[in-house]
N, C-alpha and C positions, 0 to 999 in steps of 0.2 A: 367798524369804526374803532374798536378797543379790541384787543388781544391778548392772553396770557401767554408771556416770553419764557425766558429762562431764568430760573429759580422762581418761577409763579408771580412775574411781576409784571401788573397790570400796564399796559402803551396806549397811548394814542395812534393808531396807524397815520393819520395823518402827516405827523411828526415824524415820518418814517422819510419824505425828503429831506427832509431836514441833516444832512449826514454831520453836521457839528454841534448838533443838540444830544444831550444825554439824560433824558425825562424816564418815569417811570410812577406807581403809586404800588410799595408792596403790599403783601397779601400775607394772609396765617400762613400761610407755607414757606414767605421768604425768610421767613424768621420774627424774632418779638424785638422789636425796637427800643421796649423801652430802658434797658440797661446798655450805654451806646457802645458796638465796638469800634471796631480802629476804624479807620480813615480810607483804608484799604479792602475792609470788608467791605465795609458800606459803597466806595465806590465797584468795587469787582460785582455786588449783588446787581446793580443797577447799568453794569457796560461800562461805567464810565472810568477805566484804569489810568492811573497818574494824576487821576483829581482827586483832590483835597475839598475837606468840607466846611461850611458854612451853617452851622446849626442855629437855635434857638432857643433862650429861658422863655418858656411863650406863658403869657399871664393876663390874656384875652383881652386886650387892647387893639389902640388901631397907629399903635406906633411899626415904623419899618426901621429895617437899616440895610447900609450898603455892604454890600461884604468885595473888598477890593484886595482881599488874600484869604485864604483860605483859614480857620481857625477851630483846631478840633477841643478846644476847654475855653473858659472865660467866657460863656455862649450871654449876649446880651441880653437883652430882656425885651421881647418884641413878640409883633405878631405876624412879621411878612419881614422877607430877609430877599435882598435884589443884587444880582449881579453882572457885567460884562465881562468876565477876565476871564480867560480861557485858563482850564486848569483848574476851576473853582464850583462846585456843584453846591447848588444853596437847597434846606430843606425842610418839612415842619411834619411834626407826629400827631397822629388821630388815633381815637379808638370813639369815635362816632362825630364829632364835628369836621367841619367840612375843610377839607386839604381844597385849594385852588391854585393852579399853576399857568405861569402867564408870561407870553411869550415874545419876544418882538423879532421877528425874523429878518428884517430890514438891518435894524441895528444891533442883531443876535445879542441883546439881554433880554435875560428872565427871573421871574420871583416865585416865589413859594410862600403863600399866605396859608394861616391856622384859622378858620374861623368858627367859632361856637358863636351861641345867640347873641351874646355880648358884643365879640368880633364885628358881627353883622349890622346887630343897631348900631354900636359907634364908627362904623364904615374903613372896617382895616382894608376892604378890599379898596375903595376909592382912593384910599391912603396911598398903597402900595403901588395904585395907578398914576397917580400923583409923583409919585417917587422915580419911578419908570420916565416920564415924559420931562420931569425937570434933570433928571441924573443923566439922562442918557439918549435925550432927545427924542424920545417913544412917541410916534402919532397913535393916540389911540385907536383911527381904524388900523390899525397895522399888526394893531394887540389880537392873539390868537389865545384862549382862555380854556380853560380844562376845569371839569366841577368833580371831584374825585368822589370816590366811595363816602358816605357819611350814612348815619342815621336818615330814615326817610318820613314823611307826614304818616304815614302806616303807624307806624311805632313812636314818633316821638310826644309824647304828652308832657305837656307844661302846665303853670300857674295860670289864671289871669293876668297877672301881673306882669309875667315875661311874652305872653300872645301879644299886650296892648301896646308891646311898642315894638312890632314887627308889621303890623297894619293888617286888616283883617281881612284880604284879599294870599295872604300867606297863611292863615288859620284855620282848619278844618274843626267843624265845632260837632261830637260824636257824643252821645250820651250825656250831654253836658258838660265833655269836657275838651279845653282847645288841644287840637294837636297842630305844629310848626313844620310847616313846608321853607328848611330852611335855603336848602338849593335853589330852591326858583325867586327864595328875595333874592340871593346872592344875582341868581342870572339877569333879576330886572336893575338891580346894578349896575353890573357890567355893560346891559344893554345901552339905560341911559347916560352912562359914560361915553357910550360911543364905540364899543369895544368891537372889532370886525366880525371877526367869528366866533362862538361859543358852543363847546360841546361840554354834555353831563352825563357822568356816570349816574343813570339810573336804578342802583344798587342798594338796597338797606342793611348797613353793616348790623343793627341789631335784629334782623330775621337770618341773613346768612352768616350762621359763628361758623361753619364749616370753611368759609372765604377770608371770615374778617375777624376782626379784634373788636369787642363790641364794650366799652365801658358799661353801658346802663344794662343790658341784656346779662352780663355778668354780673354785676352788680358789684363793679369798681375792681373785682380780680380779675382782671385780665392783662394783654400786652398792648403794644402800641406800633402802627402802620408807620410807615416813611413816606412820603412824596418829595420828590427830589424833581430838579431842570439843572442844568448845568453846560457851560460854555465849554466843548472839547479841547483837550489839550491842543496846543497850534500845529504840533504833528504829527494830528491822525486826522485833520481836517479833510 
């Protein structure tokens, strides 16, 4: 279902019909994200040549925005960034919170949401689903959804205070203390949105630093992944 491509960048095979989609989740080996380069790297890393990007000031909210050109500075301040325009690859950075990308194959737009715990209680993802169906006429079953690499309930330990409003059906409670199963609130989300299909990288960026960028397992030194979707130029369709 998932494969490592070229330059170490994680796919959906699925999306592999898809011949105008340019999706991807990098990995330590594609490189560190977090200082951005050009427009050109970033699309040549991920296939998607002649696209231009659509970034994020991401600031764990559950605001989106449309990106209808490409913009590599002046990055909004958001946490899900949604596009149709061919030519325009939209994208958001991790190093343990959960990259989600979502698809609508009917009306070939997609988004790129950031979600950490905060993301997740205030519902960037339904946000961005929201954003999708009114911007661009998206039926939610139609929505094809990807849960990317993130920290996993293995390793993520939290406060009481951030477990109790994630619902205790997402909470692993170990020695006393809660650990957050944040991908599977995300996927009961999507579910109850209505979302057609959903696959999840079942991957703990904080157990694999050999694969991933892990904020917590480093302890705030390290780099930052990419997840990218994006609408092909109209002629490479």
């Amino acid at each position: 279902m998932f494969r490592i491509g070229n330059r170490g960048v994680l796919r959906y095979t699925v999306w592999d019909e898809h011949a105008w989609l340019a999706h991807g989740f990098s990995t330590r080996s594609t490189g560190d994200f977090l200082d951005w380069p050009s427009d050109r790297e970033i699309a040549g890393a991920f296939g998607a040549d002649g696209c231009g990007t659509a970034m994020l000031r991401q600031v764990h909210s559950r605001a989106f925005v449309r990106a209808d050109r490409p913009w590599s500075q002046n990055r909004p301040s958001a946490d899900a960034v949604l596009t149709d325009r061919p030519g325009v690859i939209v994208g958001v950075r991790t190093a343990d919170c959960v990259p989600v990308l979502l698809v609508d194959p009917r009306n070939r737009s997609v988004a790129a949401v950031h979600a950490g715990w905060r993301g997740t209680v205030a519902g960037v993802v339904p946000s961005a689903l929201e954003g999708m169906v009114s911007g661009y006429g998206t039926r939610l079953a139609d929505i094809e959804a990807v849960v990317g690499p993130a920290i996993g309930v293995c390793c993520y330990e939290v406060g009481e205070e951030v477990a109790c409003q994630l619902g205790e059906e997402f909470v692993e409670q170990r020695d006393a203390r809660p650990y957050v199963d944040l991908a599977s609130a995300i996927e009961a989300q999507l579910v109850e949105a209505g979302v057609g299909r959903i696959a999840i990288v079942r991957e703990c960026t904080s157990c694999d630093l050999g694969k991933y960028f892990s904020h917590r397992a480093e302890r705030g030194n390290t780099g930052r992944m990419l997840a990218v979707a994006g609408v092909r130029p109209q002629g490479v369709l």
